[in-house]
PQR file of N, CA, C, O and H, with PARSE charges and radii, in Angstrom:
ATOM      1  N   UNK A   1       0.851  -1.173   0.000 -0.4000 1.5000
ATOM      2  CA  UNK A   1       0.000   0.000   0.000 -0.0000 2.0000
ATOM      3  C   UNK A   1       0.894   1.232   0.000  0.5500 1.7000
ATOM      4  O   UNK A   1       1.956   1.252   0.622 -0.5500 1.4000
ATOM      5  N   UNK A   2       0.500   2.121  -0.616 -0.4000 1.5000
ATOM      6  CA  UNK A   2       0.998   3.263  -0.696 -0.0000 2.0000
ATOM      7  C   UNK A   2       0.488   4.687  -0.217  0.5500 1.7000
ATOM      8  O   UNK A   2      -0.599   5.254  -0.324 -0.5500 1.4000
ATOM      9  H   UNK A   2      -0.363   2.105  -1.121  0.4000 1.0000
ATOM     10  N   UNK A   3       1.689   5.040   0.350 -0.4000 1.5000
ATOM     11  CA  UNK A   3       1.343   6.932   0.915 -0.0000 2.0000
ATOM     12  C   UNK A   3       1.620   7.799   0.186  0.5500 1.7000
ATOM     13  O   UNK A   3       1.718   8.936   0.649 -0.5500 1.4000
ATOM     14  H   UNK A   3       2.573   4.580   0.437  0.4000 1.0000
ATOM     15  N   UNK A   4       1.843   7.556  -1.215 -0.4000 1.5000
ATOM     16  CA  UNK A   4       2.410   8.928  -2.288 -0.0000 2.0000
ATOM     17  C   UNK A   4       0.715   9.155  -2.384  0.5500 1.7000
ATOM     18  O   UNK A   4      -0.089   8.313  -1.983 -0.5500 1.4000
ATOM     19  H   UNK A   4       1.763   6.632  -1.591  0.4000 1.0000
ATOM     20  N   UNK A   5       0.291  10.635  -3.080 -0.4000 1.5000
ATOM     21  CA  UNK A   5      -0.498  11.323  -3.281 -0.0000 2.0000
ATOM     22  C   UNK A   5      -0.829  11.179  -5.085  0.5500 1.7000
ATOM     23  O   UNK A   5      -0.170  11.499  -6.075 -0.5500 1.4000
ATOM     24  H   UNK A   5       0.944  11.319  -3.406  0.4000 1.0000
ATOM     25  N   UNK A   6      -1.888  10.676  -4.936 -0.4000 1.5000
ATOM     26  CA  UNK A   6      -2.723  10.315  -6.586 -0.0000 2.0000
ATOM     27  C   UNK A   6      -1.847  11.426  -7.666  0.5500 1.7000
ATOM     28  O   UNK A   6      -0.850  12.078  -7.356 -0.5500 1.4000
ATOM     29  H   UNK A   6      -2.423  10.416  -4.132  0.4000 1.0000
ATOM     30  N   UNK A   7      -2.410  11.416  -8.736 -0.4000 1.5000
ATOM     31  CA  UNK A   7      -1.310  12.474  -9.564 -0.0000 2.0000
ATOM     32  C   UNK A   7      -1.915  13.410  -9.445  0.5500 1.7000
ATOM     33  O   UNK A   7      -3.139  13.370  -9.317 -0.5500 1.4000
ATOM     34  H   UNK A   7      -3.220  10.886  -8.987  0.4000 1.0000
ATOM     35  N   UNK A   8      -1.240  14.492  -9.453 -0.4000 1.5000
ATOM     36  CA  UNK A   8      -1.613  16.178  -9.382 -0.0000 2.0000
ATOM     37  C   UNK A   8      -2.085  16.997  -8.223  0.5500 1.7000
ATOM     38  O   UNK A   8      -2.458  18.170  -8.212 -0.5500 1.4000
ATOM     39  H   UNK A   8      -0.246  14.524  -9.556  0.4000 1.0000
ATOM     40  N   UNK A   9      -1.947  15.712  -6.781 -0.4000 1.5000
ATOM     41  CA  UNK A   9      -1.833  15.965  -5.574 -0.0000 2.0000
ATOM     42  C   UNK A   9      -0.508  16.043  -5.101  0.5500 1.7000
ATOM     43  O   UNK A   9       0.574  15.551  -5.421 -0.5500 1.4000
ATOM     44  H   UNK A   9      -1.644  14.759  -6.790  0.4000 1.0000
ATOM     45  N   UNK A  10      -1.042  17.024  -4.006 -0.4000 1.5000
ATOM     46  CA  UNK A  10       0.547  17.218  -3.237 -0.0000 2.0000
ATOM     47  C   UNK A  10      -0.038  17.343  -1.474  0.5500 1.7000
ATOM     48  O   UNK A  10      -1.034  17.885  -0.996 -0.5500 1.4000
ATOM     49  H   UNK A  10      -1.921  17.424  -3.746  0.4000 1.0000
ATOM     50  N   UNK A  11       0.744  16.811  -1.042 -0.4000 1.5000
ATOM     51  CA  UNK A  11       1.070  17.117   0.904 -0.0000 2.0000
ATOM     52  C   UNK A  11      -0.226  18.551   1.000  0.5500 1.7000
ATOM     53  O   UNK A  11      -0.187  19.737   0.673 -0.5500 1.4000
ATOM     54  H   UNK A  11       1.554  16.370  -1.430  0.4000 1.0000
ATOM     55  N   UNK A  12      -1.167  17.757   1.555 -0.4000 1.5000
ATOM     56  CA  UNK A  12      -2.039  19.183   2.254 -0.0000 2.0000
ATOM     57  C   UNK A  12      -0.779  20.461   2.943  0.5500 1.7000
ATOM     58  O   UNK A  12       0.292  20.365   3.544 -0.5500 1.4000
ATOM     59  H   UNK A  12      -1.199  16.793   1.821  0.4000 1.0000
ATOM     60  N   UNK A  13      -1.601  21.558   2.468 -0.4000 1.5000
ATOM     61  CA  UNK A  13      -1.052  22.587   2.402 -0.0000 2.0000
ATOM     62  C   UNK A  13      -0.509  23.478   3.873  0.5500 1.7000
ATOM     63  O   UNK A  13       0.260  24.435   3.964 -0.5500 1.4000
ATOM     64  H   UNK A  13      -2.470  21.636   1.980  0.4000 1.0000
ATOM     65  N   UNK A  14      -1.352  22.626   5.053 -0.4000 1.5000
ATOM     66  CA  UNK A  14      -1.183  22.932   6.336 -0.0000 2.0000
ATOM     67  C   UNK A  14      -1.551  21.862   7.054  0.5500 1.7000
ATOM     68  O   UNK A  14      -2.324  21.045   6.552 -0.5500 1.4000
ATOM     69  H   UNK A  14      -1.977  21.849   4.980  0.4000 1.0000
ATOM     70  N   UNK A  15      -1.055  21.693   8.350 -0.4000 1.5000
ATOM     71  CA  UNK A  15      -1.227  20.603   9.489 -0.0000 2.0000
ATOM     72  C   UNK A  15      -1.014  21.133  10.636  0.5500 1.7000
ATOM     73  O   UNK A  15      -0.717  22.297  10.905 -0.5500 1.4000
ATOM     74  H   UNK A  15      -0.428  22.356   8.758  0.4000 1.0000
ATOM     75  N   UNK A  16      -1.210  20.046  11.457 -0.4000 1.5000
ATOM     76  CA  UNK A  16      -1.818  20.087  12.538 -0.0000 2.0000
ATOM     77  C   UNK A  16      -1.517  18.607  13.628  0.5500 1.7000
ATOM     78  O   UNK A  16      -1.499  17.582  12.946 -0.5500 1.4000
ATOM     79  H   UNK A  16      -1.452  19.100  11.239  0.4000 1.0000
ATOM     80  N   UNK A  17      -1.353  18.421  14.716 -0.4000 1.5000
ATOM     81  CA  UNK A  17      -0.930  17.029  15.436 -0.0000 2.0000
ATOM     82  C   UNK A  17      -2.070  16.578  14.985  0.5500 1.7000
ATOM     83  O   UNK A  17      -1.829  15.419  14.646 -0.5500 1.4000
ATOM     84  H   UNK A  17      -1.367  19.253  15.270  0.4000 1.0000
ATOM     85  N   UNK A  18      -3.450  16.868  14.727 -0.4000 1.5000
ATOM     86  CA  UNK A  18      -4.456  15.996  15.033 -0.0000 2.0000
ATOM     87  C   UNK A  18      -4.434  15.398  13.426  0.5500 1.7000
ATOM     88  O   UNK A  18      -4.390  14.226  13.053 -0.5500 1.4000
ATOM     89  H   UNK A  18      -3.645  17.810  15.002  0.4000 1.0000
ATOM     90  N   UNK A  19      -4.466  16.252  12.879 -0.4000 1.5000
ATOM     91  CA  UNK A  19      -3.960  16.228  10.930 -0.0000 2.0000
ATOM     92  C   UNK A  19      -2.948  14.837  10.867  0.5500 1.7000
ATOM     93  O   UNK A  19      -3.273  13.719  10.468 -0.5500 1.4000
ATOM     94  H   UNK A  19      -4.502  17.205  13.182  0.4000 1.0000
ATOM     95  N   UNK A  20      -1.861  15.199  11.296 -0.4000 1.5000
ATOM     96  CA  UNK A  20      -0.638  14.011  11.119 -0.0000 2.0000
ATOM     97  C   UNK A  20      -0.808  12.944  11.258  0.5500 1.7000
ATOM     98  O   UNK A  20      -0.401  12.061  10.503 -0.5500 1.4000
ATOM     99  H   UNK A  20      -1.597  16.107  11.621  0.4000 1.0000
ATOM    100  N   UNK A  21      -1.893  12.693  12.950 -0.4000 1.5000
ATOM    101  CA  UNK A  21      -2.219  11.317  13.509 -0.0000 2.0000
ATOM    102  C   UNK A  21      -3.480  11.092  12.533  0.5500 1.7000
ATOM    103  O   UNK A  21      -3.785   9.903  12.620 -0.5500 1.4000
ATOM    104  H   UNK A  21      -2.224  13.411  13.563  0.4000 1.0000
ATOM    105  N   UNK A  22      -4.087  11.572  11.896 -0.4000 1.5000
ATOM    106  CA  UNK A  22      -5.260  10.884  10.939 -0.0000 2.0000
ATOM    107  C   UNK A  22      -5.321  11.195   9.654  0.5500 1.7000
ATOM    108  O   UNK A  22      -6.365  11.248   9.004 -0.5500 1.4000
ATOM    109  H   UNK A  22      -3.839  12.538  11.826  0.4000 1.0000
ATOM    110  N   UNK A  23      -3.804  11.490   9.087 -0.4000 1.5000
ATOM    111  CA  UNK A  23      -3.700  11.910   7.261 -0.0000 2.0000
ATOM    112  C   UNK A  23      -3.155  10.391   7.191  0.5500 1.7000
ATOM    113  O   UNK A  23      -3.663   9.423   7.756 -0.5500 1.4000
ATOM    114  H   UNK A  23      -2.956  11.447   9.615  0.4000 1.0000
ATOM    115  N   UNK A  24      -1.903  10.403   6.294 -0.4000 1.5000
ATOM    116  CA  UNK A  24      -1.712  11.921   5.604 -0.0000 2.0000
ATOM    117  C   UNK A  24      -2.767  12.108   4.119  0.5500 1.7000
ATOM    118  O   UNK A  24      -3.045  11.352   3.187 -0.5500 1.4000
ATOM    119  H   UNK A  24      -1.490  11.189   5.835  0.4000 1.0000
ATOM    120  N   UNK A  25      -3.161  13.556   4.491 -0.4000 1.5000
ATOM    121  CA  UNK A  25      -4.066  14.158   3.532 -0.0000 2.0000
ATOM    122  C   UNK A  25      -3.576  14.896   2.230  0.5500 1.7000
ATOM    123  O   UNK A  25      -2.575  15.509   2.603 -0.5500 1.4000
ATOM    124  H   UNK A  25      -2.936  14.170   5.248  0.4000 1.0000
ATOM    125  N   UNK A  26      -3.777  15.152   0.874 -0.4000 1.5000
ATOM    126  CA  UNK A  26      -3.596  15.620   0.150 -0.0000 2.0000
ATOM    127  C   UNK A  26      -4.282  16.412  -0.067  0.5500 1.7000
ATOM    128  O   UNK A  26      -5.353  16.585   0.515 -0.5500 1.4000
ATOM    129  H   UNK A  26      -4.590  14.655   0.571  0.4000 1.0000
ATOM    130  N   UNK A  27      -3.634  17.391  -1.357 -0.4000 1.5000
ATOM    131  CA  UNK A  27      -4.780  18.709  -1.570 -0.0000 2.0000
ATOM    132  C   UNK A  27      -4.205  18.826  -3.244  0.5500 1.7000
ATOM    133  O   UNK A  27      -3.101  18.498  -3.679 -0.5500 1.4000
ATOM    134  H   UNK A  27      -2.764  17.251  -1.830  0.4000 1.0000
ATOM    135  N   UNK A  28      -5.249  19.348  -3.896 -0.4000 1.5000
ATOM    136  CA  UNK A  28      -5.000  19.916  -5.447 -0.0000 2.0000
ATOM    137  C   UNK A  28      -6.378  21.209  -5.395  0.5500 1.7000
ATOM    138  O   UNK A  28      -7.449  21.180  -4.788 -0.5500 1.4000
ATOM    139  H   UNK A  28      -6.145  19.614  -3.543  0.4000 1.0000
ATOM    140  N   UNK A  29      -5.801  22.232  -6.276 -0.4000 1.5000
ATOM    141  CA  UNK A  29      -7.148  23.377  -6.262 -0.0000 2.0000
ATOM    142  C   UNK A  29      -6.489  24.583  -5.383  0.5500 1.7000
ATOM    143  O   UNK A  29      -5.563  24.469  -4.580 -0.5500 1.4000
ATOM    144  H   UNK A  29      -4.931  22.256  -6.769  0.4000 1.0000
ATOM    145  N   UNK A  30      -7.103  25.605  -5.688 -0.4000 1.5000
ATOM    146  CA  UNK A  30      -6.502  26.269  -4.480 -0.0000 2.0000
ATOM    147  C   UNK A  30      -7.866  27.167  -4.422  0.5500 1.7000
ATOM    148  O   UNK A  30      -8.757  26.751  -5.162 -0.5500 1.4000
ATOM    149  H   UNK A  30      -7.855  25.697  -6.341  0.4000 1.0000
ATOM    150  N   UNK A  31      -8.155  28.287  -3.688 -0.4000 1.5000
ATOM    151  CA  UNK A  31      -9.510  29.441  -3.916 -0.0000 2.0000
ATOM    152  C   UNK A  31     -10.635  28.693  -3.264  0.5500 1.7000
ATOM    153  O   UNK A  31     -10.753  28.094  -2.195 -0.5500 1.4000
ATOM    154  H   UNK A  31      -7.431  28.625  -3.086  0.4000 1.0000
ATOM    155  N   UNK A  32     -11.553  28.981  -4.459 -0.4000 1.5000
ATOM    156  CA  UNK A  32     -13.196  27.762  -4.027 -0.0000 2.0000
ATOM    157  C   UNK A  32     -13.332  27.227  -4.578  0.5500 1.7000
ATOM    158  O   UNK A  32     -14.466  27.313  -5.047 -0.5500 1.4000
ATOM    159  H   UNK A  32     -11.457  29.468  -5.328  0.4000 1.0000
ATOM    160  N   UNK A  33     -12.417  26.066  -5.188 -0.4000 1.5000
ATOM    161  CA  UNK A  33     -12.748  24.598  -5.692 -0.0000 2.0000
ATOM    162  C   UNK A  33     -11.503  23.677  -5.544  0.5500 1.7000
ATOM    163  O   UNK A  33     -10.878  23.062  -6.408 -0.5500 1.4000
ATOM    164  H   UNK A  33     -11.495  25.995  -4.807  0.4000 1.0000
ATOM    165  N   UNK A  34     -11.229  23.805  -3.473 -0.4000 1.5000
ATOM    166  CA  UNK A  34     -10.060  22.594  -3.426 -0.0000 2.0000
ATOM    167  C   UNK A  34     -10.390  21.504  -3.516  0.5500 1.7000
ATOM    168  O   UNK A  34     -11.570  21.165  -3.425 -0.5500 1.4000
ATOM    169  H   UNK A  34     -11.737  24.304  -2.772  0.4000 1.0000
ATOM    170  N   UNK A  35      -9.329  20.624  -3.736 -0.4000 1.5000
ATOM    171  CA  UNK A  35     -10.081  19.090  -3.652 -0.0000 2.0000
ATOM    172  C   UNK A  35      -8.959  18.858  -2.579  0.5500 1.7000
ATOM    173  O   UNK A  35      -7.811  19.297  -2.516 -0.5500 1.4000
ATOM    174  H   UNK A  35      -8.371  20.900  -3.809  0.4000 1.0000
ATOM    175  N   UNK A  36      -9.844  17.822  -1.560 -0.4000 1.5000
ATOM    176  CA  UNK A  36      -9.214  16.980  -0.528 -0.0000 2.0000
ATOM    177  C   UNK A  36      -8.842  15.686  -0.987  0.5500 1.7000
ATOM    178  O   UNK A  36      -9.605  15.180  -1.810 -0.5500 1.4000
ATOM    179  H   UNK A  36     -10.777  17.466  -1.612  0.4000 1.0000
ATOM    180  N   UNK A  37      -7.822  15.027  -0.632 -0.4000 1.5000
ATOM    181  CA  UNK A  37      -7.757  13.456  -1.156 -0.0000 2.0000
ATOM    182  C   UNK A  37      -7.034  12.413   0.353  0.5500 1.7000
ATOM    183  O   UNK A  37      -6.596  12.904   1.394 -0.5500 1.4000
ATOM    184  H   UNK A  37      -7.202  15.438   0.037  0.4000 1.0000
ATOM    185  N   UNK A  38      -7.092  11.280   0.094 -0.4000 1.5000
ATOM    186  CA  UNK A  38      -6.355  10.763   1.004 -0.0000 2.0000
ATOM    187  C   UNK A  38      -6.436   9.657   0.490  0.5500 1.7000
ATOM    188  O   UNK A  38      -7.476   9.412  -0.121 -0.5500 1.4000
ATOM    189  H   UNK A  38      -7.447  10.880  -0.751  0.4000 1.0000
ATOM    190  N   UNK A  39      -5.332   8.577   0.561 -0.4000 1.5000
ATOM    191  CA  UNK A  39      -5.243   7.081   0.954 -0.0000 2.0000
ATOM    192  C   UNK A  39      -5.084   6.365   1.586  0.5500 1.7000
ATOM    193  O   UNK A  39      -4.057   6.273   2.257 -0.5500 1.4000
ATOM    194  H   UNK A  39      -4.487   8.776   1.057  0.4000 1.0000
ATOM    195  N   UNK A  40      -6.190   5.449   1.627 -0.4000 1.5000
ATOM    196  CA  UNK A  40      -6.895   5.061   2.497 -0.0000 2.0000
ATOM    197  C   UNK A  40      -5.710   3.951   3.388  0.5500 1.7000
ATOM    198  O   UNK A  40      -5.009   3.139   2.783 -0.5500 1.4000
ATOM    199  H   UNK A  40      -7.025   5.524   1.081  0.4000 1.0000
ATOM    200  N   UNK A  41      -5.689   4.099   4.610 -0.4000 1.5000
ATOM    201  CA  UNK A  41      -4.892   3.182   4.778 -0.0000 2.0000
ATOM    202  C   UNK A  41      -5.861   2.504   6.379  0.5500 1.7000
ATOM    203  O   UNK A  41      -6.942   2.776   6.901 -0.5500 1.4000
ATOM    204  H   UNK A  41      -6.257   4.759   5.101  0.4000 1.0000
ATOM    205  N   UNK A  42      -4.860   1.646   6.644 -0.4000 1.5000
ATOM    206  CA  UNK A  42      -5.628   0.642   8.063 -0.0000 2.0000
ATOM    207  C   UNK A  42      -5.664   1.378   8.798  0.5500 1.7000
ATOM    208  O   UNK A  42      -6.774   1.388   9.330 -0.5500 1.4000
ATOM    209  H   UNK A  42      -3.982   1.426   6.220  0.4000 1.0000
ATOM    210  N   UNK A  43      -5.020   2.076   9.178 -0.4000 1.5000
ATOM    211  CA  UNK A  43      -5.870   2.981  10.596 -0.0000 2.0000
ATOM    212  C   UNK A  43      -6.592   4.217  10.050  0.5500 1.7000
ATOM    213  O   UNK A  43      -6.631   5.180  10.816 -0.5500 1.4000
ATOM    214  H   UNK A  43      -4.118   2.068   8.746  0.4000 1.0000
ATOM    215  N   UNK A  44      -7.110   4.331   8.975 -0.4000 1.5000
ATOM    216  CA  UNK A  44      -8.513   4.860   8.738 -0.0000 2.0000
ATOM    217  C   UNK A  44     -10.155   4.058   8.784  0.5500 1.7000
ATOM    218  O   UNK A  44     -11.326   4.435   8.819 -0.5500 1.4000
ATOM    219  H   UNK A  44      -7.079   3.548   8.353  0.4000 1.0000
ATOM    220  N   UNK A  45      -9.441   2.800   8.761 -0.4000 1.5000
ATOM    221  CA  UNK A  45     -10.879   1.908   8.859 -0.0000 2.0000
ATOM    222  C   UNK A  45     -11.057   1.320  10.150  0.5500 1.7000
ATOM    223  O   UNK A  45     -10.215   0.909  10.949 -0.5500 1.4000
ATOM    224  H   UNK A  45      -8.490   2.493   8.732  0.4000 1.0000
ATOM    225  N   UNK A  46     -12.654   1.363  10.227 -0.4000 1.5000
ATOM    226  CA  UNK A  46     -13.308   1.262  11.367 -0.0000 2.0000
ATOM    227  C   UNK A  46     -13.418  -0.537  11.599  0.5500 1.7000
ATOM    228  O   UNK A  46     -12.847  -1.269  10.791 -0.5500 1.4000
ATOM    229  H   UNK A  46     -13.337   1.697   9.578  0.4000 1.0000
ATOM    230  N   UNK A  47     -14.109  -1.048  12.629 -0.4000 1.5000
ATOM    231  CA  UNK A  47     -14.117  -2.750  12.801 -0.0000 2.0000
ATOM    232  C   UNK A  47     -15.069  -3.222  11.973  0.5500 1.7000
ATOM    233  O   UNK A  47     -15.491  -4.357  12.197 -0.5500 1.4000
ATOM    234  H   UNK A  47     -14.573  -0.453  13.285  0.4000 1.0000
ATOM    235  N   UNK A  48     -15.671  -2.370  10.715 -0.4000 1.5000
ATOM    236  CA  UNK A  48     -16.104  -3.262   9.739 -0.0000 2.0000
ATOM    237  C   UNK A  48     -15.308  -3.010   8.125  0.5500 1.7000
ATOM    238  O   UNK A  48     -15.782  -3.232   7.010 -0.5500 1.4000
ATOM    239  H   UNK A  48     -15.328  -1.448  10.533  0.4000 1.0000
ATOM    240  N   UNK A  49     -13.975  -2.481   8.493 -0.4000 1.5000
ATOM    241  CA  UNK A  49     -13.342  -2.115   7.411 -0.0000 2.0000
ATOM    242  C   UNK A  49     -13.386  -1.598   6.292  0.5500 1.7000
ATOM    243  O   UNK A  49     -12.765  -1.942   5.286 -0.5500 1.4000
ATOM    244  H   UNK A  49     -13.591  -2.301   9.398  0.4000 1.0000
ATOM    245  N   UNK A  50     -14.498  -0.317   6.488 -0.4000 1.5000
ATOM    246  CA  UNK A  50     -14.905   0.770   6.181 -0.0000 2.0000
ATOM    247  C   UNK A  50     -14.328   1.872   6.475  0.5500 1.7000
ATOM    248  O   UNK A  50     -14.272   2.174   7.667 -0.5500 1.4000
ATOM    249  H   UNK A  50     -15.002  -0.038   7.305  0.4000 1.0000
ATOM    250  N   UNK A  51     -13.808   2.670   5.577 -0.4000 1.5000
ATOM    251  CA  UNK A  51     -13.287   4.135   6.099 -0.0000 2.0000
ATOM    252  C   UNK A  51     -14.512   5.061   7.174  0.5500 1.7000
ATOM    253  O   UNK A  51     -15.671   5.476   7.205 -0.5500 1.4000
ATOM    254  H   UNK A  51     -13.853   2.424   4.608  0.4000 1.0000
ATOM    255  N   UNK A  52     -13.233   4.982   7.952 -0.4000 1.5000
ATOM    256  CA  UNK A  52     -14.152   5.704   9.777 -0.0000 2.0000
ATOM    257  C   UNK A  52     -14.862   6.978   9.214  0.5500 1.7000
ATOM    258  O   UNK A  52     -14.459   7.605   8.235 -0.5500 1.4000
ATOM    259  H   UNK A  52     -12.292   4.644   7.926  0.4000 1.0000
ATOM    260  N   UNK A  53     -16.051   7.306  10.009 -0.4000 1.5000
ATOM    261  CA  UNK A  53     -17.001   8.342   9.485 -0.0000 2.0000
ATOM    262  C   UNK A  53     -16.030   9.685  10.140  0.5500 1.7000
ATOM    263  O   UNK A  53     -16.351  10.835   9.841 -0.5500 1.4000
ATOM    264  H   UNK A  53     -16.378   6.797  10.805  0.4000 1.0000
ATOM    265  N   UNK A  54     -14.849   9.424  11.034 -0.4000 1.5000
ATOM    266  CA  UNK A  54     -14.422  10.626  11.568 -0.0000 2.0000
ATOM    267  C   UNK A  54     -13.457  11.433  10.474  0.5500 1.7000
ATOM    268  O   UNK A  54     -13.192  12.618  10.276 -0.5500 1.4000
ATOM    269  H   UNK A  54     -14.588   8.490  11.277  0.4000 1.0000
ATOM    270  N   UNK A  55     -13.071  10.159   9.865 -0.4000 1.5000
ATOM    271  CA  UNK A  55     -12.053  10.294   8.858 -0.0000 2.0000
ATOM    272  C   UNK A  55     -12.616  11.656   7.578  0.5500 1.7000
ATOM    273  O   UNK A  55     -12.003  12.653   7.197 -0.5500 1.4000
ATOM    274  H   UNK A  55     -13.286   9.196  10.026  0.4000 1.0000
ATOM    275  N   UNK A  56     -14.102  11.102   7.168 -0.4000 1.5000
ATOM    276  CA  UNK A  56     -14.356  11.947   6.031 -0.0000 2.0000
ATOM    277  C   UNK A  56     -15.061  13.016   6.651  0.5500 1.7000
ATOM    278  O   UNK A  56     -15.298  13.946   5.880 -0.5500 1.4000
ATOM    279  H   UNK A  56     -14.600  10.292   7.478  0.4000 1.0000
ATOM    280  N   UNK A  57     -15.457  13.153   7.793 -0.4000 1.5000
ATOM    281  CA  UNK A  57     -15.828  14.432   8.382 -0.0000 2.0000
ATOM    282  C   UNK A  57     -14.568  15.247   8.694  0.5500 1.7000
ATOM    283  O   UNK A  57     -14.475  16.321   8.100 -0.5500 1.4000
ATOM    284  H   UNK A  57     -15.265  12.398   8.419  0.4000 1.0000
ATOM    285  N   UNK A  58     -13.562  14.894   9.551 -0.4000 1.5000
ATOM    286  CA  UNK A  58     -12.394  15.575   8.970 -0.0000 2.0000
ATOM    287  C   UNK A  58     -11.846  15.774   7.161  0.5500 1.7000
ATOM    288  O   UNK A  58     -11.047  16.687   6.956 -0.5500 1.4000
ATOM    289  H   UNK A  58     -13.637  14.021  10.033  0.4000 1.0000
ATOM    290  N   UNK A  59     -12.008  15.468   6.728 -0.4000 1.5000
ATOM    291  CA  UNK A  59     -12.044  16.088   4.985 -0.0000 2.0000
ATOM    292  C   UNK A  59     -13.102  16.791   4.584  0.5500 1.7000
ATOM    293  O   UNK A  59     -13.066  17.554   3.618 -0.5500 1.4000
ATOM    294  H   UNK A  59     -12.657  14.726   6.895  0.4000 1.0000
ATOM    295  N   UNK A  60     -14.221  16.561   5.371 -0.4000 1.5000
ATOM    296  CA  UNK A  60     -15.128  17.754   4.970 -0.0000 2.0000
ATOM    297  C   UNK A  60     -14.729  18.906   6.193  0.5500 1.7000
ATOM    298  O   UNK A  60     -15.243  19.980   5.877 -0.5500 1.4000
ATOM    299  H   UNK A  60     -14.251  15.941   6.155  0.4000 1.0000
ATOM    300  N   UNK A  61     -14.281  18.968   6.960 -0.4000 1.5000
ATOM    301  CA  UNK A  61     -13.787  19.913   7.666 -0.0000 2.0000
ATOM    302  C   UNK A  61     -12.505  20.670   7.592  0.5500 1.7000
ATOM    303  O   UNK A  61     -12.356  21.753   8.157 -0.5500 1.4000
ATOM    304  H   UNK A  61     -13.864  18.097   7.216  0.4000 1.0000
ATOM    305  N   UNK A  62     -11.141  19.798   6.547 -0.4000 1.5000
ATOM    306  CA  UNK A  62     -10.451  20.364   6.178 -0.0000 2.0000
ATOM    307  C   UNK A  62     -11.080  21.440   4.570  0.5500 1.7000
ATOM    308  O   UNK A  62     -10.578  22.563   4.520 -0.5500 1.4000
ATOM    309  H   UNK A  62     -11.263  18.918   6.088  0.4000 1.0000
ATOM    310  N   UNK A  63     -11.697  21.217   3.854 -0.4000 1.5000
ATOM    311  CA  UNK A  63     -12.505  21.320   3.015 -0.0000 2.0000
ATOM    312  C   UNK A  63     -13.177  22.834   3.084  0.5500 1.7000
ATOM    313  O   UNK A  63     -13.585  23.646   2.254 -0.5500 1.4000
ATOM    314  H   UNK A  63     -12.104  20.304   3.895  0.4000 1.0000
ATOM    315  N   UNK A  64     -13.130  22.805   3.731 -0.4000 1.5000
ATOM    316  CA  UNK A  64     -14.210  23.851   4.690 -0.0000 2.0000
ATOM    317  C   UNK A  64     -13.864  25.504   5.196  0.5500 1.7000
ATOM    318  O   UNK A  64     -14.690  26.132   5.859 -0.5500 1.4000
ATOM    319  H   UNK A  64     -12.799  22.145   4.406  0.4000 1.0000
TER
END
């Protein structure tokens, strides 16, 4: 599995301890149409191995 960032993503643009312990997050866009990205890795999924609902509420909150 891999932590590089899809193509034409790069390292979110700012962080945070809480950011670090639940990225790493990507970003492409800049203004009002960023895009958030991430890959998905095992400690984003919950005990039915589903990406955790905290996970994409933090991306809609980095987003934001």
């Amino acid at each position: 599995m891999t932590k590089d960032p899809a193509q034409g993503y790069a390292a979110l643009f700012r962080s945070s301890p809480f950011l670090d312990l639940t990225g790493p997050f990507y970003s492409k866009g800049k203004g009002q149409s960023p895009s958030i990205g991430l890959r998905v890795l095992d400690h984003h999924l919950n005990a039915r191995g589903l990406v955790h609902g905290g996970v994409l509420l933090t991306m809609a909150d980095i987003a934001l």
